[in-house]
Jmol script that loads the backbone (N, CA, C; Angstrom):
load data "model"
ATOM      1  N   UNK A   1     -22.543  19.229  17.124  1.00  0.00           N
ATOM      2  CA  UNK A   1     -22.302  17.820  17.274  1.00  0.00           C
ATOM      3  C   UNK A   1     -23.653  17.133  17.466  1.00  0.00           C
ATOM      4  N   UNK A   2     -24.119  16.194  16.916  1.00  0.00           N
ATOM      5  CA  UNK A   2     -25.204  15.117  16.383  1.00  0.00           C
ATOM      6  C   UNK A   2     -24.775  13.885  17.447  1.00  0.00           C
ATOM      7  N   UNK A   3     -25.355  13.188  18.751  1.00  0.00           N
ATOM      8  CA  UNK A   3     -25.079  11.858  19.008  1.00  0.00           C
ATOM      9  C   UNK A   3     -26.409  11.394  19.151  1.00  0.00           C
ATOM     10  N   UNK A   4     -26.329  10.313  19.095  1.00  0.00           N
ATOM     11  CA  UNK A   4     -27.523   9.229  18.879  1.00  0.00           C
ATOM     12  C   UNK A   4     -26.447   7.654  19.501  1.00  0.00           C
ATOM     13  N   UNK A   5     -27.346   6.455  19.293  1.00  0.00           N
ATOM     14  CA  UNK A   5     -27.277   5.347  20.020  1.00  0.00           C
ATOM     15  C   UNK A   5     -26.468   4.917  18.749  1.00  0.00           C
ATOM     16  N   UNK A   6     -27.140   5.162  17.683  1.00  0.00           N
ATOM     17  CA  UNK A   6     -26.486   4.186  16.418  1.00  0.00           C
ATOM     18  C   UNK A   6     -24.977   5.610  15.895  1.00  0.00           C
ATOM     19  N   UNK A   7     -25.194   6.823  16.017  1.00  0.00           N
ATOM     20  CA  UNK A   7     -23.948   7.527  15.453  1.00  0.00           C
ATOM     21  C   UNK A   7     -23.223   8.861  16.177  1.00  0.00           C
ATOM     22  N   UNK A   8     -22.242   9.538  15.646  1.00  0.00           N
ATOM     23  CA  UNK A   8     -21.619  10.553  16.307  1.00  0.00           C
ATOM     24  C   UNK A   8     -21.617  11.555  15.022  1.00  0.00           C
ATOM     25  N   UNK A   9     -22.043  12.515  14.617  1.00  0.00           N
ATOM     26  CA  UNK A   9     -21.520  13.429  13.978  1.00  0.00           C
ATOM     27  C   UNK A   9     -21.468  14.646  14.348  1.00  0.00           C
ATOM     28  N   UNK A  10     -19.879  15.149  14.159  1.00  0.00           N
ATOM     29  CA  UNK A  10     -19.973  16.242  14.083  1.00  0.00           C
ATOM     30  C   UNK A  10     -19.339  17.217  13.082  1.00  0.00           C
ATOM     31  N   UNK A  11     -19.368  19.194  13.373  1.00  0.00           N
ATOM     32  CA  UNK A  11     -19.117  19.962  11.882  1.00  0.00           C
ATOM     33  C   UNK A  11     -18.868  20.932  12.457  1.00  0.00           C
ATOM     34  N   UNK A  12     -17.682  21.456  11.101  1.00  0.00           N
ATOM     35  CA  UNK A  12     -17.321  22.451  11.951  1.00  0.00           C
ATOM     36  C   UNK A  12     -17.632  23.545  10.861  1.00  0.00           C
ATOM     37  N   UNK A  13     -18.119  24.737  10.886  1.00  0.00           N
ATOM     38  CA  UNK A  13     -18.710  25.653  10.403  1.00  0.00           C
ATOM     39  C   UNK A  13     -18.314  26.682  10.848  1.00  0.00           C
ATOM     40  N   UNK A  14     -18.437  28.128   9.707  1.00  0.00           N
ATOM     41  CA  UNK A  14     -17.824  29.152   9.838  1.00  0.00           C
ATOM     42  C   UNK A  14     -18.842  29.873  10.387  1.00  0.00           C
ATOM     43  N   UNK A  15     -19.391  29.864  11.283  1.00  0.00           N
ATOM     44  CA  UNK A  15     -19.901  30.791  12.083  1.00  0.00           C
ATOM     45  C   UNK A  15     -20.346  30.160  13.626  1.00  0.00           C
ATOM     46  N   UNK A  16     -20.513  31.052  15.002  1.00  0.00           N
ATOM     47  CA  UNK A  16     -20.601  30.624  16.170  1.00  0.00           C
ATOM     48  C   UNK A  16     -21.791  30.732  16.137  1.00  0.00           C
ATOM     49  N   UNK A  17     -21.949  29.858  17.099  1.00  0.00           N
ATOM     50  CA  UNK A  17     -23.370  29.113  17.811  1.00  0.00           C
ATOM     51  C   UNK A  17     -23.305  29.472  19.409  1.00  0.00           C
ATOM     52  N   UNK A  18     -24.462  29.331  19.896  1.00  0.00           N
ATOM     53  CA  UNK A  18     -24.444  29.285  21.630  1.00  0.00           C
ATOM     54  C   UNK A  18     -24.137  28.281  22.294  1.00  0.00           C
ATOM     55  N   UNK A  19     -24.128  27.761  23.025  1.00  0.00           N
ATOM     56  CA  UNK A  19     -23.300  26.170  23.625  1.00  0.00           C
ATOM     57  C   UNK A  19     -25.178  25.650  24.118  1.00  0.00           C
ATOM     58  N   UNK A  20     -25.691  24.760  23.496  1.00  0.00           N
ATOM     59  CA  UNK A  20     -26.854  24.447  23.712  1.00  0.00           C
ATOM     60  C   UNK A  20     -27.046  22.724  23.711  1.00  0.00           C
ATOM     61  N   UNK A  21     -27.742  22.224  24.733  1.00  0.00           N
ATOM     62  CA  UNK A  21     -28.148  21.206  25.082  1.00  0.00           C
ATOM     63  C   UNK A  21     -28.881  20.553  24.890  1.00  0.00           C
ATOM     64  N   UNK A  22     -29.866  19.501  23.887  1.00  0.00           N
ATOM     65  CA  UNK A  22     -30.844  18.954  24.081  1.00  0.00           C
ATOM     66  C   UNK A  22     -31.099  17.880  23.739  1.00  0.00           C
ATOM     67  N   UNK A  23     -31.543  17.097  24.631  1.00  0.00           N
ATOM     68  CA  UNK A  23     -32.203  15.657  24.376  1.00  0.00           C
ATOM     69  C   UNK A  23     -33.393  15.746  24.374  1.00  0.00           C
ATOM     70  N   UNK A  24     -33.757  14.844  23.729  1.00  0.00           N
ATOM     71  CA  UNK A  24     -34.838  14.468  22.446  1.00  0.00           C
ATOM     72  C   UNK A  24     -34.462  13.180  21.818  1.00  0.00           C
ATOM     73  N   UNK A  25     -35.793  12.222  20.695  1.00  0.00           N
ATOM     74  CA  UNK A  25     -35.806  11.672  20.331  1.00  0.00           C
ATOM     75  C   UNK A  25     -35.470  11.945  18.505  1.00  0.00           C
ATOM     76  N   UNK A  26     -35.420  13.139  18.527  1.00  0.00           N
ATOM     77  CA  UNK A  26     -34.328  13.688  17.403  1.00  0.00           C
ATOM     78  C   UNK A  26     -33.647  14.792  17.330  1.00  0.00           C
ATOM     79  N   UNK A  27     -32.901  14.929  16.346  1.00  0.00           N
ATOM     80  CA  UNK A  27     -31.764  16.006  16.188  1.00  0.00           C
ATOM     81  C   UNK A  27     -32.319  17.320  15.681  1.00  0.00           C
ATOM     82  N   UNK A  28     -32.260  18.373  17.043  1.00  0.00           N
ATOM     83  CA  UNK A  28     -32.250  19.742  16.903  1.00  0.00           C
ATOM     84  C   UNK A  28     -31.633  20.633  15.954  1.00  0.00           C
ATOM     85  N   UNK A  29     -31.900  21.030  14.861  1.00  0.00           N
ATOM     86  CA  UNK A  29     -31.184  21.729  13.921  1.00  0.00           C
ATOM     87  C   UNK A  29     -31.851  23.112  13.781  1.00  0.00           C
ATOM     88  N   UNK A  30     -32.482  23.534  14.431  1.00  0.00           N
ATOM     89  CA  UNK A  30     -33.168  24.763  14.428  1.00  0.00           C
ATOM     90  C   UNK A  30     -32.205  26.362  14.600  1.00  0.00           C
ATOM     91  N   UNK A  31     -30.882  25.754  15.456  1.00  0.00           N
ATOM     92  CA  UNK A  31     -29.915  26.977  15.052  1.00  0.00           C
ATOM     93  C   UNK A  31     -29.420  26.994  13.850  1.00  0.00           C
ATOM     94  N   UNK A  32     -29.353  25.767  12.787  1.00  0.00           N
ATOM     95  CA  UNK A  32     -28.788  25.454  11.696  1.00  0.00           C
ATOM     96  C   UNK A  32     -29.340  26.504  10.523  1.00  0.00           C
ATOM     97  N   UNK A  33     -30.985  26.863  10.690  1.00  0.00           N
ATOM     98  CA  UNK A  33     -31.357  27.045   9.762  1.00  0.00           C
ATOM     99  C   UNK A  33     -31.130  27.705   9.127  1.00  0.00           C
ATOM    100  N   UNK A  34     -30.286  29.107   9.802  1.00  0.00           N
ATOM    101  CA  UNK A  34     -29.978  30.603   9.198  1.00  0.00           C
ATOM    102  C   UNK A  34     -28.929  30.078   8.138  1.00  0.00           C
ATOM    103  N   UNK A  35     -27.980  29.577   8.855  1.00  0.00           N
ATOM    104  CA  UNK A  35     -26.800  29.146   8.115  1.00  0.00           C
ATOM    105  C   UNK A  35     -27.466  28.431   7.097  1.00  0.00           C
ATOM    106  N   UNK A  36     -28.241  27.348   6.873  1.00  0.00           N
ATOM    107  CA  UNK A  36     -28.614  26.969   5.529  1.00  0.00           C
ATOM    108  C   UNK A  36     -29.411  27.581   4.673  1.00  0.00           C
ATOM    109  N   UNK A  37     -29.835  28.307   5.481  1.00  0.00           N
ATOM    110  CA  UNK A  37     -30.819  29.488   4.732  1.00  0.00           C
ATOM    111  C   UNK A  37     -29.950  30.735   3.616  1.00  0.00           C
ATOM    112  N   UNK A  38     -29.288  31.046   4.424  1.00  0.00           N
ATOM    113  CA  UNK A  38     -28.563  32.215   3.906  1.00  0.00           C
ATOM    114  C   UNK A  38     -27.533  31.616   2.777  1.00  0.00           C
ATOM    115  N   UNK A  39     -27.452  32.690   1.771  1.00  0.00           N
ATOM    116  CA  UNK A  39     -26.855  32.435   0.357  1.00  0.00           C
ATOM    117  C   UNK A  39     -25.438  32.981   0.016  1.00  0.00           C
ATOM    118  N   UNK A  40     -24.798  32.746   1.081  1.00  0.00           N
ATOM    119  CA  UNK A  40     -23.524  32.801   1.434  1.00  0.00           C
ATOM    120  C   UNK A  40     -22.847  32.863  -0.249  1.00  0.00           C
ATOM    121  N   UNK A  41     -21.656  33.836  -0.058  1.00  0.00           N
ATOM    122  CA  UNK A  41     -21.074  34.170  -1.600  1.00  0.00           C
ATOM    123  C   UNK A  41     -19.419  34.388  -0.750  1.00  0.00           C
ATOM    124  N   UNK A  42     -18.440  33.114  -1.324  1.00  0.00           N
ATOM    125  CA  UNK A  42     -16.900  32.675  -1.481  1.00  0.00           C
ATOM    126  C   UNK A  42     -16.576  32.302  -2.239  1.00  0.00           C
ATOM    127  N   UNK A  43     -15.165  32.353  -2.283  1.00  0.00           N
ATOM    128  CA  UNK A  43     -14.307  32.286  -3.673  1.00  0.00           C
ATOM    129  C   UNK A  43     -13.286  30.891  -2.966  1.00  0.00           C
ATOM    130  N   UNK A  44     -13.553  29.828  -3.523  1.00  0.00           N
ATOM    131  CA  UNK A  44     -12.355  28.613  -3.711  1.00  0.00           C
ATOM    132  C   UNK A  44     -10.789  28.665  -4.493  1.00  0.00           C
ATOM    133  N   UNK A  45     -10.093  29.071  -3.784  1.00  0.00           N
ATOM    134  CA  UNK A  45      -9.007  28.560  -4.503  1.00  0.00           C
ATOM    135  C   UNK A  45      -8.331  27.379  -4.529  1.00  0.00           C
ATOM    136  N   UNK A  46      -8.170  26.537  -5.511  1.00  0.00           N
ATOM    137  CA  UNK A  46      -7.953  24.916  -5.614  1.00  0.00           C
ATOM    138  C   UNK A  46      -6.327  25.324  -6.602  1.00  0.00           C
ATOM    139  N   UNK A  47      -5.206  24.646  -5.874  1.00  0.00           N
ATOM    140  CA  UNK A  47      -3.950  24.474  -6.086  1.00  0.00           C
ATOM    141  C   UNK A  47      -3.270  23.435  -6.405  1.00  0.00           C
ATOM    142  N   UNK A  48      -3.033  22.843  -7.511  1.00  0.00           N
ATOM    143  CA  UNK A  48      -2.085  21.642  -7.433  1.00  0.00           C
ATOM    144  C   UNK A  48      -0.700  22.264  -8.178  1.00  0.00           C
ATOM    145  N   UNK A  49      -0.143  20.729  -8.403  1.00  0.00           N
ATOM    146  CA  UNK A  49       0.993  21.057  -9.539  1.00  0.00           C
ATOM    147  C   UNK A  49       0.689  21.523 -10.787  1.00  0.00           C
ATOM    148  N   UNK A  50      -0.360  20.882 -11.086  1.00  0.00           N
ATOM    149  CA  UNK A  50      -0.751  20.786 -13.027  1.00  0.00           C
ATOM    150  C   UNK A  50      -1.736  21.675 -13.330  1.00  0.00           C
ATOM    151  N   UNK A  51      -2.432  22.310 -11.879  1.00  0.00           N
ATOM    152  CA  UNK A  51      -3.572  23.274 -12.289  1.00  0.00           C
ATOM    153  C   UNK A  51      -3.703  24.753 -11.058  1.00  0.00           C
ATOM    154  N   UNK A  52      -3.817  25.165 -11.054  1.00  0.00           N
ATOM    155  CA  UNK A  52      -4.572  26.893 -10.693  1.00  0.00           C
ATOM    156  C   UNK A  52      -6.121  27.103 -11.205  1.00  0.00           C
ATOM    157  N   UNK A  53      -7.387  26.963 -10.104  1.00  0.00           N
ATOM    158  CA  UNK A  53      -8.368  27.081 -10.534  1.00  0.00           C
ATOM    159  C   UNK A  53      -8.764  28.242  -9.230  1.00  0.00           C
ATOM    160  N   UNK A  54      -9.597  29.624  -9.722  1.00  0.00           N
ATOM    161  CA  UNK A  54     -10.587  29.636  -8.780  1.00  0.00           C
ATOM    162  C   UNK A  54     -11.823  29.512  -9.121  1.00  0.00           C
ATOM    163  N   UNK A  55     -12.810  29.527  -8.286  1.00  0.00           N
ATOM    164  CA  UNK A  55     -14.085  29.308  -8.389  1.00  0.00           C
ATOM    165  C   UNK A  55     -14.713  30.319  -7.074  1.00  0.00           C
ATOM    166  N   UNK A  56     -16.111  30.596  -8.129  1.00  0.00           N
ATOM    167  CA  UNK A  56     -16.875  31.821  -7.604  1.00  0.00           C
ATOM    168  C   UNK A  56     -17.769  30.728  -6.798  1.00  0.00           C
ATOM    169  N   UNK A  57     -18.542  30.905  -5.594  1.00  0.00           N
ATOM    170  CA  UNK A  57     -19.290  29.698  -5.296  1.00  0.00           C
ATOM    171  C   UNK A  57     -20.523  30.596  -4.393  1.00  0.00           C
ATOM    172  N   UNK A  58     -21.796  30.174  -4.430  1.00  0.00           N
ATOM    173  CA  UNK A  58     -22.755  29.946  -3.429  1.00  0.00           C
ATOM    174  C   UNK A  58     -23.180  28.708  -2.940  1.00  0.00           C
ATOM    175  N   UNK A  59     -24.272  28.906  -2.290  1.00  0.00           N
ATOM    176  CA  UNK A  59     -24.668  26.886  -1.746  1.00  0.00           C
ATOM    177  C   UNK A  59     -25.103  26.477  -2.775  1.00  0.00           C
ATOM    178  N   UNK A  60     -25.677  26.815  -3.377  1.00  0.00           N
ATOM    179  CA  UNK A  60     -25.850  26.387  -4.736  1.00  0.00           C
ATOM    180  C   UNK A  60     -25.711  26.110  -6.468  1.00  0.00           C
ATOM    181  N   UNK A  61     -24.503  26.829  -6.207  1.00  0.00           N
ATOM    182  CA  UNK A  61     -23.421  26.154  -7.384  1.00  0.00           C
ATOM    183  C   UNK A  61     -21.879  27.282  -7.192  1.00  0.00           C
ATOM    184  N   UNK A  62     -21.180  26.502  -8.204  1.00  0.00           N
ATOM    185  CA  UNK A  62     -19.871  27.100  -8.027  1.00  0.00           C
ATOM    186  C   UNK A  62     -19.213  27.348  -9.553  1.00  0.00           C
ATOM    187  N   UNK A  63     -18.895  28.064  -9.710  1.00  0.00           N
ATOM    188  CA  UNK A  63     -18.557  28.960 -11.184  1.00  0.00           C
ATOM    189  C   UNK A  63     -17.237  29.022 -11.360  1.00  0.00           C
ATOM    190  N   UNK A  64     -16.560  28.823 -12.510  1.00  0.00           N
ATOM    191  CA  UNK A  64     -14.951  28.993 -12.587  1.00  0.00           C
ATOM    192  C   UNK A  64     -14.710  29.862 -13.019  1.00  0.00           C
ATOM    193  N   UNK A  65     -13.651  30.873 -12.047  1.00  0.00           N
ATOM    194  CA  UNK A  65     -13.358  32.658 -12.963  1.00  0.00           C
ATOM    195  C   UNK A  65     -12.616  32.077 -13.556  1.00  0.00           C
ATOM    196  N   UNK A  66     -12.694  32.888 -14.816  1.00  0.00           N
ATOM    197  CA  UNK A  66     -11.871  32.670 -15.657  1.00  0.00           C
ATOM    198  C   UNK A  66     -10.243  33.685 -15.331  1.00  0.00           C
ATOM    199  N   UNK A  67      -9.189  33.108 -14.975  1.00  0.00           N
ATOM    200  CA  UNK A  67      -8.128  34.021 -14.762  1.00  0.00           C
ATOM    201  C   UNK A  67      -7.154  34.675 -15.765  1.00  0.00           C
ATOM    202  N   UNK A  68      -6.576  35.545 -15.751  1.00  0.00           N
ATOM    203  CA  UNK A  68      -5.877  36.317 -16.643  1.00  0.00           C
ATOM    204  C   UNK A  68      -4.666  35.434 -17.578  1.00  0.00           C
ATOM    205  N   UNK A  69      -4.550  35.479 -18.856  1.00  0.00           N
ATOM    206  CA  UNK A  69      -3.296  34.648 -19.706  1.00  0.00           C
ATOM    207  C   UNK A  69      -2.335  34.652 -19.185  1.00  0.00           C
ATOM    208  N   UNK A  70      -1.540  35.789 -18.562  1.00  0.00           N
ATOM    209  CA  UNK A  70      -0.429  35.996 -18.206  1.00  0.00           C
ATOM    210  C   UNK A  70      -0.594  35.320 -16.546  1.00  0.00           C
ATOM    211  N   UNK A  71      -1.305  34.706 -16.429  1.00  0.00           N
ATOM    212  CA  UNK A  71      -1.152  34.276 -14.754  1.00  0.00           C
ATOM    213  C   UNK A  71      -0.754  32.447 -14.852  1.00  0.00           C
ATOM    214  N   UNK A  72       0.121  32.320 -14.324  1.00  0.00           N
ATOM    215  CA  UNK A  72       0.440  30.743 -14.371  1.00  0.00           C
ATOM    216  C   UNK A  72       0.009  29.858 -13.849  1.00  0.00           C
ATOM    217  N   UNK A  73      -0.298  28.642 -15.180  1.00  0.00           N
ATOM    218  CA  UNK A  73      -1.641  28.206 -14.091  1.00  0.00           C
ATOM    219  C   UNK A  73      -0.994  26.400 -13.892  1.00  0.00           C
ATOM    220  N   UNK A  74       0.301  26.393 -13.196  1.00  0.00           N
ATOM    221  CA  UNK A  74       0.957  25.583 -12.671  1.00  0.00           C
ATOM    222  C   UNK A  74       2.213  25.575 -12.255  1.00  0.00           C
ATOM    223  N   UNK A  75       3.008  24.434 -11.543  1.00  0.00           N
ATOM    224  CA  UNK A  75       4.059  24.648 -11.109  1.00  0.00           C
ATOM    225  C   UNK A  75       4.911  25.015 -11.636  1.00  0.00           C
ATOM    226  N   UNK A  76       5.470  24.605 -13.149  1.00  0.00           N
ATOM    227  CA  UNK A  76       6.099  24.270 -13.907  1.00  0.00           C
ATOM    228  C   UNK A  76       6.297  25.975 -14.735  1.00  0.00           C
ATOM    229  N   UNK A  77       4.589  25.981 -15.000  1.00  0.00           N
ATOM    230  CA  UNK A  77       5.413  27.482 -15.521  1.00  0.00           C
ATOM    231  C   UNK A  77       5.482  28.918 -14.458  1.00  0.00           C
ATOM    232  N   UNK A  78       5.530  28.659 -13.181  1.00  0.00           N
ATOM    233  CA  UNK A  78       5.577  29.171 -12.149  1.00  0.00           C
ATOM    234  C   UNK A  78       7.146  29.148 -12.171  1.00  0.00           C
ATOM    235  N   UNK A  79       7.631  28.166 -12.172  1.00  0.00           N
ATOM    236  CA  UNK A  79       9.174  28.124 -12.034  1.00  0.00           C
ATOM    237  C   UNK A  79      10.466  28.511 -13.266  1.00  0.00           C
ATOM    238  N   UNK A  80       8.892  29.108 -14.423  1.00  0.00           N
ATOM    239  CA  UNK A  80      10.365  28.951 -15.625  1.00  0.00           C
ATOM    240  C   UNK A  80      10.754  30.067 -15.438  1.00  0.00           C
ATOM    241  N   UNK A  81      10.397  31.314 -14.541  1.00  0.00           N
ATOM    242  CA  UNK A  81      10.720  32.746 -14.202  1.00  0.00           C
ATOM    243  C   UNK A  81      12.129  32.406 -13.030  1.00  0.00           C
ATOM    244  N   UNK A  82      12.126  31.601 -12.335  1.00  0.00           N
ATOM    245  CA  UNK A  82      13.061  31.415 -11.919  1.00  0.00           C
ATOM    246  C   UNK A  82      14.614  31.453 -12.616  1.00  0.00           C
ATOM    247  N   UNK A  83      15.608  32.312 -12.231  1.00  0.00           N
ATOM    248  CA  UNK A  83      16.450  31.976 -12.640  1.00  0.00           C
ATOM    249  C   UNK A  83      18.093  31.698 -11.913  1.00  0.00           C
ATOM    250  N   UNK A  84      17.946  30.347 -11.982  1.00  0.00           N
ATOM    251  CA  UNK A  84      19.421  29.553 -11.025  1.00  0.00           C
ATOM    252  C   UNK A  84      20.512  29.872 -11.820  1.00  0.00           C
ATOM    253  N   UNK A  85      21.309  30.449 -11.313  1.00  0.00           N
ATOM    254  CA  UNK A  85      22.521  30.216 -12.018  1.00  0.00           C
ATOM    255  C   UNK A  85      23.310  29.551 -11.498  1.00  0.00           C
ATOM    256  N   UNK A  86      24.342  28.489 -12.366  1.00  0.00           N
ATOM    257  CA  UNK A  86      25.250  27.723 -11.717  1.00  0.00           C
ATOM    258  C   UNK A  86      26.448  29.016 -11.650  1.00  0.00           C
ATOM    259  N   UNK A  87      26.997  27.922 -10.025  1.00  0.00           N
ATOM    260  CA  UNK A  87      28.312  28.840 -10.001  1.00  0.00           C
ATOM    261  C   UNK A  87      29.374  28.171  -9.901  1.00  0.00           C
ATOM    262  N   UNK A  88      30.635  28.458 -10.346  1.00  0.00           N
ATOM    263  CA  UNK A  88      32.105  27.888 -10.500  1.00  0.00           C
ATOM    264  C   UNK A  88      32.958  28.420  -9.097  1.00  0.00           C
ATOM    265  N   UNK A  89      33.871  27.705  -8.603  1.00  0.00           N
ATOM    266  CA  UNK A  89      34.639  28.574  -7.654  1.00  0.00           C
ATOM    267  C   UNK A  89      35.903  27.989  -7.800  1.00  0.00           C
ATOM    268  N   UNK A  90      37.223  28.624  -7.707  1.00  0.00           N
ATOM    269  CA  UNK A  90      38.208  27.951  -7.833  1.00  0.00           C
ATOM    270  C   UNK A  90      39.391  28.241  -6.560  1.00  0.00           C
ATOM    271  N   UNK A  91      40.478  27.446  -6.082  1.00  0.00           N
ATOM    272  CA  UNK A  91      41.443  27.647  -5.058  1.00  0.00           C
ATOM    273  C   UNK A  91      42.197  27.215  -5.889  1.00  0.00           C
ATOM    274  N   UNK A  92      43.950  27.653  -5.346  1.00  0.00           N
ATOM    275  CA  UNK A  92      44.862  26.739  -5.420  1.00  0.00           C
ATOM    276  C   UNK A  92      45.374  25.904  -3.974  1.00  0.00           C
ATOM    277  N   UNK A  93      46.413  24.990  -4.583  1.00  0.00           N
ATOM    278  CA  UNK A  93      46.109  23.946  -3.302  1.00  0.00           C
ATOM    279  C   UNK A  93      48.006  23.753  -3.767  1.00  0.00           C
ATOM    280  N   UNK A  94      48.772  23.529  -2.361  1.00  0.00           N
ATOM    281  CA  UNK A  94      49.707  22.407  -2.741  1.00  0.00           C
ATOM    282  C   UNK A  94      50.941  23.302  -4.042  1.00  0.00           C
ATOM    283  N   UNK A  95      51.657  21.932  -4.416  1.00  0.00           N
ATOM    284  CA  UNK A  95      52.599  22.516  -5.073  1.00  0.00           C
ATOM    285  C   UNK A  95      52.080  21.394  -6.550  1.00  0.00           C
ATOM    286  N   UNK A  96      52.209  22.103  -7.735  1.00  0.00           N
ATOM    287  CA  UNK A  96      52.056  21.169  -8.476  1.00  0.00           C
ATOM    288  C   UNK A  96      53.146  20.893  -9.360  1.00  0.00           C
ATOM    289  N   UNK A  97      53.219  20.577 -10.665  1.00  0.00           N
ATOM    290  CA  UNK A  97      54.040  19.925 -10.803  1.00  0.00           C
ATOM    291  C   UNK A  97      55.281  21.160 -11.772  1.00  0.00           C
ATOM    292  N   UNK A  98      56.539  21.161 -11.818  1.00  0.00           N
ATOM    293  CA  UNK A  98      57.518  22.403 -11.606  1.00  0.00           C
ATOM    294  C   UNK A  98      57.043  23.432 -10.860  1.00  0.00           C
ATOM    295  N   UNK A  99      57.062  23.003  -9.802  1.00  0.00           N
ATOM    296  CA  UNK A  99      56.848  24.194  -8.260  1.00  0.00           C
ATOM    297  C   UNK A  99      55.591  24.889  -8.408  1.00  0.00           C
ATOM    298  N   UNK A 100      54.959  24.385  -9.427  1.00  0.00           N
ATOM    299  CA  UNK A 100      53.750  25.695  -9.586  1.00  0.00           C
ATOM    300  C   UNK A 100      52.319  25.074  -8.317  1.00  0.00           C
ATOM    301  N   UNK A 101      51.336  26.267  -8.423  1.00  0.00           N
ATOM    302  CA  UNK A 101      50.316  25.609  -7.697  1.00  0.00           C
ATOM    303  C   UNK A 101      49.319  24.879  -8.855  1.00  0.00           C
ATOM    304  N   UNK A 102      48.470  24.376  -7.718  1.00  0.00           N
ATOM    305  CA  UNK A 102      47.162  23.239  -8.976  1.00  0.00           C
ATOM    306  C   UNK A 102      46.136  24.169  -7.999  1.00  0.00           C
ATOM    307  N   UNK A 103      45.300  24.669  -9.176  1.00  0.00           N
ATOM    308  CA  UNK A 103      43.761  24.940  -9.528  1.00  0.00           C
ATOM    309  C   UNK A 103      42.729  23.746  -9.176  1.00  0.00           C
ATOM    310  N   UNK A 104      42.163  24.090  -8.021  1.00  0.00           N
ATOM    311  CA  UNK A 104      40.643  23.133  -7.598  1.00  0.00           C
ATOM    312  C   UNK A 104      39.561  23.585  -7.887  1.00  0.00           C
ATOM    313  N   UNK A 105      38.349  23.272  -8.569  1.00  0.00           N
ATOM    314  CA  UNK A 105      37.526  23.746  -9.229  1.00  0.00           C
ATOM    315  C   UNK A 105      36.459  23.098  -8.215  1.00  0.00           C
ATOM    316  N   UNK A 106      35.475  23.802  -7.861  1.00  0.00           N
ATOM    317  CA  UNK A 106      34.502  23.175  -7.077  1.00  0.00           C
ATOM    318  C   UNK A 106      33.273  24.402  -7.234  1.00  0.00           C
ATOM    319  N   UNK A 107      32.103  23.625  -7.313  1.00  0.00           N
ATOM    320  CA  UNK A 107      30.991  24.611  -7.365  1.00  0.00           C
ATOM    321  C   UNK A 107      29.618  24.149  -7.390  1.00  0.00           C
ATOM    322  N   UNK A 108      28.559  24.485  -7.810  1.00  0.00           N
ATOM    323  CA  UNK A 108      27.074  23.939  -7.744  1.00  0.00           C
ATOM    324  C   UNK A 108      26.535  24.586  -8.868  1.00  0.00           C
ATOM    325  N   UNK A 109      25.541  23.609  -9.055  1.00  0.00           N
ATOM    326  CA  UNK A 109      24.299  24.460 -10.274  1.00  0.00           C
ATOM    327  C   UNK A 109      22.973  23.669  -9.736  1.00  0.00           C
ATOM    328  N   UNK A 110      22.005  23.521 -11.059  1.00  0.00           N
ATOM    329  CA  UNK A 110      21.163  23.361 -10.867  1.00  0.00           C
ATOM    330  C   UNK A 110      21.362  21.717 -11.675  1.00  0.00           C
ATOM    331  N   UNK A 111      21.129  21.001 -10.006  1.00  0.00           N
ATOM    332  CA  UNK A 111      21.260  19.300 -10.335  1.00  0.00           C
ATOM    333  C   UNK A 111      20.268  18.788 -11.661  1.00  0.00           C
ATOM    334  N   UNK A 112      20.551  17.388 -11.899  1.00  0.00           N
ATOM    335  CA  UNK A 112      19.711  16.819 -12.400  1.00  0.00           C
ATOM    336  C   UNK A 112      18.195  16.467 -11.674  1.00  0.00           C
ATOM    337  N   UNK A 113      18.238  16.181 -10.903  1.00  0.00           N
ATOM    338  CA  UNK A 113      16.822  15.958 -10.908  1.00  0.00           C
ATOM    339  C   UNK A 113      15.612  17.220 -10.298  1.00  0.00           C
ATOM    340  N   UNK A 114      16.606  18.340 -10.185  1.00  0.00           N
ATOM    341  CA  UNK A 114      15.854  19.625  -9.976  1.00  0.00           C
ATOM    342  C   UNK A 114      15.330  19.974 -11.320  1.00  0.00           C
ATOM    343  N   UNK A 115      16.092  19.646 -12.242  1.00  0.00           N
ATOM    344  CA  UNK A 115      16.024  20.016 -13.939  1.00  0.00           C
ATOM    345  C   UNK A 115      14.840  19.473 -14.715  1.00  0.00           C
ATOM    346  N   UNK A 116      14.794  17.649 -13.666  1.00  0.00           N
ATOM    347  CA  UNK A 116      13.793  16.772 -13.950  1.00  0.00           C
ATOM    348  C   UNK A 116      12.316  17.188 -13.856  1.00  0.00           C
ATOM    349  N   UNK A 117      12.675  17.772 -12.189  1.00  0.00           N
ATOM    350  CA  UNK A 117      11.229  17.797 -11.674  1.00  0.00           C
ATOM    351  C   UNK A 117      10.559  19.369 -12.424  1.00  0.00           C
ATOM    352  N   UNK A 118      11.579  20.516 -13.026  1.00  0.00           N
ATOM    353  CA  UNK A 118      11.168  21.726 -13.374  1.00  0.00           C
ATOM    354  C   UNK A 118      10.652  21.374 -15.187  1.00  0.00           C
ATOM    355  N   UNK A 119      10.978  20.271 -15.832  1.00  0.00           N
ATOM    356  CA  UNK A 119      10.239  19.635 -17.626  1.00  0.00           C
ATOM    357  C   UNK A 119       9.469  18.963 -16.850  1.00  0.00           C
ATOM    358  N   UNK A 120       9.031  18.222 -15.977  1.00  0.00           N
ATOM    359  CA  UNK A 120       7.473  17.764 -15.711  1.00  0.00           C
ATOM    360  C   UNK A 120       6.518  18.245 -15.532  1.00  0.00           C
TER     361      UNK A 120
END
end "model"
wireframe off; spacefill off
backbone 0.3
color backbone group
């Protein structure tokens, strides 16, 4: 954490520090240096609906693996492996008409706008 008269910053970083104190007329960054020094090597994975990217990265640039054909590289065809089946269910109910019973048909599938959001 950085304070001064005119600002506040602070960061949060993947590695620990010692709990250290100092005032001064500027900002101590001298534990910083390793961490900016060093050429740290991670992999980004970036997720939306419309895309699947990773990226190879150091501090100084970041590279896109290229991922396998068969790997889906969005929601859409993530979900066409899915498979809903609608289902039917039926009772009888009551007396219907010459003493017989009546057939109620009731059941679920896959709504309209589930259908919507799986073609976008």
């Amino acid at each position: 954490m950085f304070r001064s008269a005119d600002c506040v910053r602070y960061f949060r970083l993947p590695i620990d520090f010692p709990e250290l104190v100092v005032v001064t007329d500027q900002f101590h960054i001298k534990p910083l240096l390793g961490f900016l020094t060093a050429d740290g090597h991670f992999f980004v994975l970036a997720l939306s609906q419309n895309a699947v990217r990773l990226l190879e990265c150091t501090r100084y640039k970041a590279d896109e693996v290229k991922l396998p054909a068969t790997m889906p590289t969005s929601l859409s065809d993530s979900l066409k492996f899915d498979d809903i089946e609608k289902q039917l269910q039926l009772h009888s109910v009551g007396q219907g008409g010459e003493g017989g019973r009546t057939a109620v048909f009731h059941g679920h599938g896959t709504g309209s706008e589930e259908e919507k959001a799986k073609q976008e």
